[in-house]
C-alpha positions as a printed NumPy array, in Angstrom:
array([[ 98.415,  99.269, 111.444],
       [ 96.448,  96.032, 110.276],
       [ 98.   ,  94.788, 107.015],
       [ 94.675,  92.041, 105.654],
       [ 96.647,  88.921, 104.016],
       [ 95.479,  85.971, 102.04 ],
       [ 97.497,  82.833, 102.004],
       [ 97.582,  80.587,  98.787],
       [ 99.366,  76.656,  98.858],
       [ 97.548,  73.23 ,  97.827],
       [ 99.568,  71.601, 100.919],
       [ 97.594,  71.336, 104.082],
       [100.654,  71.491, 106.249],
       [102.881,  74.114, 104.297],
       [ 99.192,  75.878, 104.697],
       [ 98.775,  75.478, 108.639],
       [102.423,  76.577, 109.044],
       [102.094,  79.337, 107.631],
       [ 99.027,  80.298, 109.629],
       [101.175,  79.636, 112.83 ],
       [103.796,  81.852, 111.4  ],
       [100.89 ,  84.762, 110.5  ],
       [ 99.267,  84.623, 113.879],
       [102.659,  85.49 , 115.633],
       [102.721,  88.731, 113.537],
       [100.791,  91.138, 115.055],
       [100.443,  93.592, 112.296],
       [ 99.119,  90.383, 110.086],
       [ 95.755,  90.009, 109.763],
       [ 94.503,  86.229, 107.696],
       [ 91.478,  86.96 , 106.127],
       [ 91.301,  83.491, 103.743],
       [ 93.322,  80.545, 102.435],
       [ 92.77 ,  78.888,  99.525],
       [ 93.842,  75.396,  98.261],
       [ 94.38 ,  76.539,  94.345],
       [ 94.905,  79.773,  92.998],
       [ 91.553,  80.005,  90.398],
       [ 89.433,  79.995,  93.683],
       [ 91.555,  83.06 ,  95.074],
       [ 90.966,  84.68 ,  91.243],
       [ 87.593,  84.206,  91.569],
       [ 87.551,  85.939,  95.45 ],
       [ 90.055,  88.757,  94.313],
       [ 87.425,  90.057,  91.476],
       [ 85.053,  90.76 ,  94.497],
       [ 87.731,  91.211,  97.359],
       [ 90.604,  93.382,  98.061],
       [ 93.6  ,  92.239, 100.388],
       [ 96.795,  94.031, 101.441],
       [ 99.424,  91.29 , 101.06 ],
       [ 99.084,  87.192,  99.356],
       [101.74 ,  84.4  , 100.193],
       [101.07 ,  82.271,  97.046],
       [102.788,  78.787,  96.338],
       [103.839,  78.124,  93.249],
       [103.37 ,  74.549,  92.3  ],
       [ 99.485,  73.998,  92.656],
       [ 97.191,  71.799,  90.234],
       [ 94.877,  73.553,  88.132],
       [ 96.744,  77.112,  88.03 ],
       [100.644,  77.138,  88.854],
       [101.425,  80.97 ,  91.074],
       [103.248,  82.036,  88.379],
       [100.348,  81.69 ,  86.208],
       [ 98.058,  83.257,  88.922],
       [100.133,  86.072,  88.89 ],
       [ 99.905,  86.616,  85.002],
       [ 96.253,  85.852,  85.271],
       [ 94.826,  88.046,  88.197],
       [ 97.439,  90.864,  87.938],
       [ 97.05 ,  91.216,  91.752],
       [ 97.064,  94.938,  93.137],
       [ 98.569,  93.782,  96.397],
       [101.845,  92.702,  97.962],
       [102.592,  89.16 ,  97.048],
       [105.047,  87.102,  98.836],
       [106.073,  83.43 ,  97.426],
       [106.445,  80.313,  99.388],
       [107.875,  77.5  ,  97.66 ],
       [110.005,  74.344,  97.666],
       [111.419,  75.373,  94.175],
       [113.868,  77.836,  93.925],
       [113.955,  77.914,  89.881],
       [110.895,  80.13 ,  89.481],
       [112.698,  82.893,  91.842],
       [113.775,  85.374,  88.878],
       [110.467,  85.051,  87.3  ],
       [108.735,  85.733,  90.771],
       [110.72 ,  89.091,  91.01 ],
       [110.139,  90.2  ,  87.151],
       [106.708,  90.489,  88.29 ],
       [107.54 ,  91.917,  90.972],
       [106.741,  89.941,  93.563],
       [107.933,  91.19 ,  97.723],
       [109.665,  88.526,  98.239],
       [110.615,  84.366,  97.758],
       [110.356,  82.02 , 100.523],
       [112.423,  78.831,  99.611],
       [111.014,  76.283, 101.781],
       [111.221,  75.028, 104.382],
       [111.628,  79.022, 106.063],
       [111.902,  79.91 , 109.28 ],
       [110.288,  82.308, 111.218],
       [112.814,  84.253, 110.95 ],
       [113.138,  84.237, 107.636],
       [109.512,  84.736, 107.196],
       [109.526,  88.227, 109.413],
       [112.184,  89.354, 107.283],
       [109.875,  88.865, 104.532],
       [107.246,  90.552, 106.14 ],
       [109.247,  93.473, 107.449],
       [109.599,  94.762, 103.46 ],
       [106.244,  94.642, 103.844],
       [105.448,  96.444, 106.462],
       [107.39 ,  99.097, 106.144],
       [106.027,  99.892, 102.736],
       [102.651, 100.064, 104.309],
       [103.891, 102.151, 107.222],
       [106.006, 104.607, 104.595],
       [102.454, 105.25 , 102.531],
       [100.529, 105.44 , 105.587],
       [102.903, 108.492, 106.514],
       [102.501, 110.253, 102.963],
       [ 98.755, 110.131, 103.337],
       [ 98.803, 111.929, 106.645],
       [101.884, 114.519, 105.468],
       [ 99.546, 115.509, 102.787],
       [ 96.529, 115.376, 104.624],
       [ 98.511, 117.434, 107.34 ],
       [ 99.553, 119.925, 104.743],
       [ 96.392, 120.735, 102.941],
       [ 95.168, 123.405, 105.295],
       [ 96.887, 125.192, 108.552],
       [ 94.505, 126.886, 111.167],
       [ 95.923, 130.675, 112.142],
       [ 95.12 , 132.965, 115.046],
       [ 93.186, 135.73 , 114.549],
       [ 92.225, 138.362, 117.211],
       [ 89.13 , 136.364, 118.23 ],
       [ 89.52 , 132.85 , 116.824],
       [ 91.573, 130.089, 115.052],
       [ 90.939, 130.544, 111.625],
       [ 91.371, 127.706, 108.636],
       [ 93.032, 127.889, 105.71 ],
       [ 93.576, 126.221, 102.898],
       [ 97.308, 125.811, 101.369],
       [ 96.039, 126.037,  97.843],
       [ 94.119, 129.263,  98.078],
       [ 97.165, 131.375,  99.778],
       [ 99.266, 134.321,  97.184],
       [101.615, 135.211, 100.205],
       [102.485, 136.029, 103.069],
       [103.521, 139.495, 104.504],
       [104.696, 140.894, 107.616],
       [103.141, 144.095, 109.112],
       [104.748, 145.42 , 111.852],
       [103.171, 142.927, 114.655],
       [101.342, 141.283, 112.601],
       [100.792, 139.061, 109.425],
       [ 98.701, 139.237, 106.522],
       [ 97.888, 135.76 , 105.029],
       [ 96.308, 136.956, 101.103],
       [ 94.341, 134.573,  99.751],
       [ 92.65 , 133.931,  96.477],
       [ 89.202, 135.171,  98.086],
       [ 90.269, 136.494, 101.327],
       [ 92.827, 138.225, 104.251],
       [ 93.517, 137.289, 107.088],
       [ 95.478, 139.475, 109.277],
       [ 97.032, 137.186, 112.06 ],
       [ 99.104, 137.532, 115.406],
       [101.505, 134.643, 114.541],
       [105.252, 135.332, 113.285],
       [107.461, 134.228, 110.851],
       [108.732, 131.746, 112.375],
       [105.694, 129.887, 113.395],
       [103.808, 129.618, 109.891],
       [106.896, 128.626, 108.196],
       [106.809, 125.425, 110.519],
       [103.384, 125.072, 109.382],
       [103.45 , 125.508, 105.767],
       [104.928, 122.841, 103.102],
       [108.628, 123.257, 102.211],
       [108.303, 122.281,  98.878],
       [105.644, 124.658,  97.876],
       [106.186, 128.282, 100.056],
       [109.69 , 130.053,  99.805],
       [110.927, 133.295, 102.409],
       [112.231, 135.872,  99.647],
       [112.266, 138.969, 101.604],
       [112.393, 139.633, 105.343],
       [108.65 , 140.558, 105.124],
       [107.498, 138.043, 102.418],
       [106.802, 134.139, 101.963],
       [105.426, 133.379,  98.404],
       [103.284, 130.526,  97.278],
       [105.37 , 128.884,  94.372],
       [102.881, 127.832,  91.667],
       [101.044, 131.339,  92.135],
       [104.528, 133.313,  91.001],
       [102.655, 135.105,  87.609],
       [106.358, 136.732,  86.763],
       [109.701, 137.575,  87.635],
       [111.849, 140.431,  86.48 ],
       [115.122, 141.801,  87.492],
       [114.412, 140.591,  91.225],
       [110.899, 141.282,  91.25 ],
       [107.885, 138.725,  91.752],
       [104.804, 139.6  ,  90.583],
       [101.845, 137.405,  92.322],
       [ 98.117, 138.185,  93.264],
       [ 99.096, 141.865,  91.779],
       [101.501, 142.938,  93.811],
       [105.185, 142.987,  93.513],
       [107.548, 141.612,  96.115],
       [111.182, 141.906,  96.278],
       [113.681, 139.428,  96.414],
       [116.007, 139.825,  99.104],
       [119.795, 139.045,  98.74 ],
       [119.497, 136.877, 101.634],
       [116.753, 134.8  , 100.501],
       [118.083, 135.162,  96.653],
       [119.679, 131.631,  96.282],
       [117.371, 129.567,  97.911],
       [114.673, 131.033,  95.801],
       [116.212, 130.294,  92.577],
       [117.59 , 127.093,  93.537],
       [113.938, 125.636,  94.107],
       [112.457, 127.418,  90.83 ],
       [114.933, 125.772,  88.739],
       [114.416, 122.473,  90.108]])
């Protein structure tokens, strides 16, 4: 994981320190530095970044006032000698404020938050990219399909028939294994021989789930659960 950064500070050495401090970080990438913040506006309207350290006292445009200006839709990060401006950093909620002088390793605690917030929506992207589709086994191949277009699921003897919205696919697989593959949050077990797709329940009556047509019974066993996630 690359994370692109920006730094932002009028003072040539708060500036080079804080390059030293970047290049140590080896999920840090510096892409620019800027002397004043109406330059960086100006590069942001054509630019993206991932993370900005941004000084606060600066001629022309002050950080707070950068921040009020250019609205940035990245991480931001303060470094600055003056720790008055620290509440209204965080109201616009900024990572974090760097009093200086910092350390280093003050500065990877900083960049830690920041990290990890990357690395927790880099793992959401691939969960739901993971559970879009699941590929089955059919007598002759590994067949895809997608999560959205599945009814239910039931169990035939040895096998398993996977009803779609536009097909069926009769597969070799048990239980067990497509429940590891499917969602939690959107399929439910309600009967030894059925798993239901959530959003396509049409009705339920007295126990009964009507879906795709069909009727499936809910199992004492698998009662609770079931209601327990409709209600939520």
């Amino acid at each position: 994981m690359v994370i692109n950064c920006i730094a932002i500070d009028d003072e040539p050495l708060a500036l080079s320190k804080l390059e030293g401090f970047i290049e140590k970080v080896p999920e840090l990438k510096l892409i620019r530095t800027f002397d004043n913040a109406v330059e960086a506006i100006g590069w942001l309207k054509l630019n993206r970044t991932d993370l900005i350290f941004l000084d606060i006292q600066m001629v022309q445009l002050t950080g707070i006032q950068f921040l009020e200006v250019a609205d940035p839709h990245s991480e931001v990060i303060i470094t600055s000698a003056f720790e008055q401006y620290a509440l209204k950093g965080f109201e616009l909620s900024v990572t974090d404020y760097l009093l200086k002088p910092y350390s280093f390793q003050r500065f990877t605690r900083a960049v830690s938050k920041v990290i990890e917030h990357f690395a927790m929506k880099h793992n959401e992207v691939n969960s739901s990219k993971k559970e879009s589709f699941m590929f089955v086994k059919t007598e002759y191949r590994l067949e895809r399909v997608d999560l959205d277009s599945i009814l239910y699921i039931e169990g035939m003897k040895d096998y398993l028939r996977i009803v779609c919205l536009n097909k069926k696919i009769m597969t070799l697989q048990n239980f067990a294994q497509i429940e590891k593959m499917l969602p939690v949050k959107g399929f439910c077990r309600v009967h030894k021989s059925f798993i239901i797709a959530i959003d396509k329940i049409e009705s339920i009556e007295r126990g009964v789930i009507r879906i795709g047509g069909q009727r499936i019974p809910v199992s004492n066993t698998y009662k609770e659960n079931f209601y327990s996630l409709i209600k939520k």
